[in-house]
C-alpha positions as CSV (number, residue, x, y, z in Angstrom):
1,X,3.3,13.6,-4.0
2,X,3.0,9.7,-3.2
3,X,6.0,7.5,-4.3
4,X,5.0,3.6,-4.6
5,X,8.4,1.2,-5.0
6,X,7.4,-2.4,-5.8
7,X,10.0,-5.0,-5.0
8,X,9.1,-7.6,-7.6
9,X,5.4,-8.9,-6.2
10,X,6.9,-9.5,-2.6
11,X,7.3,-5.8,-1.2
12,X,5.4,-2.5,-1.6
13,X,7.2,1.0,-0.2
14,X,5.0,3.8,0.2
15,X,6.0,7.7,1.0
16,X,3.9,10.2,1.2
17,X,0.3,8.6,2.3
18,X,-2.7,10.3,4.1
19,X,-3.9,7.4,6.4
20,X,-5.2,3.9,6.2
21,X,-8.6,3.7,5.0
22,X,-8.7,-0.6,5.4
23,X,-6.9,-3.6,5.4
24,X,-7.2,-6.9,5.5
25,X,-4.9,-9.8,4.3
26,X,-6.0,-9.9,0.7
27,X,-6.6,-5.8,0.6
28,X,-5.4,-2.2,1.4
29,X,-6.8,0.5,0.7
30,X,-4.6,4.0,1.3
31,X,-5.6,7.7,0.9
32,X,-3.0,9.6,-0.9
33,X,-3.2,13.4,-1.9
34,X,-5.6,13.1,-4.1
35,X,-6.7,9.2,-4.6
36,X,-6.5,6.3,-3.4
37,X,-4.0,3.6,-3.4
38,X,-5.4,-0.1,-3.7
39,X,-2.7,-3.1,-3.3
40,X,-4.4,-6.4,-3.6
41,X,-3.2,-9.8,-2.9
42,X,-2.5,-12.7,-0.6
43,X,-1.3,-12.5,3.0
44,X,-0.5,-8.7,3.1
45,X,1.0,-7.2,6.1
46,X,1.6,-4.1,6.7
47,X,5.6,-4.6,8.3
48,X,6.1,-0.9,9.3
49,X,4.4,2.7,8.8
50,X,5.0,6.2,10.3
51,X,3.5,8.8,9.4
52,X,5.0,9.5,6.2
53,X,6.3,5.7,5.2
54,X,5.0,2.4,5.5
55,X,6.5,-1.0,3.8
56,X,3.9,-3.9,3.0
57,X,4.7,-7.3,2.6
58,X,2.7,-10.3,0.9
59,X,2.0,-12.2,-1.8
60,X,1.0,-8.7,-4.3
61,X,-1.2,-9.6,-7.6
62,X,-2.2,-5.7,-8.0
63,X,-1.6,-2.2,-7.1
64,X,-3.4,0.7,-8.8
65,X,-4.8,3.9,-7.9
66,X,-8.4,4.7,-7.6
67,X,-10.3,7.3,-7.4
């Protein structure tokens, strides 16, 4: 199971992702178990990631899962 924590529209913890599937500064796209986690918004960065974890950072307008 994925677990998203938004920190107001500033922050973005994620646990339990697949990979990376792109990114960009206004766009990520994550694959998850079974979708795919989209976080748009405005100078993202991805500030840390393992391979379980990974904390995002930016200006966030949007985060919904997609399939």
């Amino acid at each position: 199971m994925t677990q998203v924590i938004l920190y107001g529209n500033k922050s973005v913890h994620i646990d339990g992702y697949k990979s990376i599937i792109t990114f960009d500064s206004e766009r990520l796209c994550i694959s998850c178990k079974n979708k795919i986690l989209e976080i748009k918004g405005k100078e993202l960065i991805i500030d840390s990631f393992t391979g379980v974890c990974m904390n995002i950072s930016g200006y966030i307008s949007d985060v919904s899962w997609v399939n």
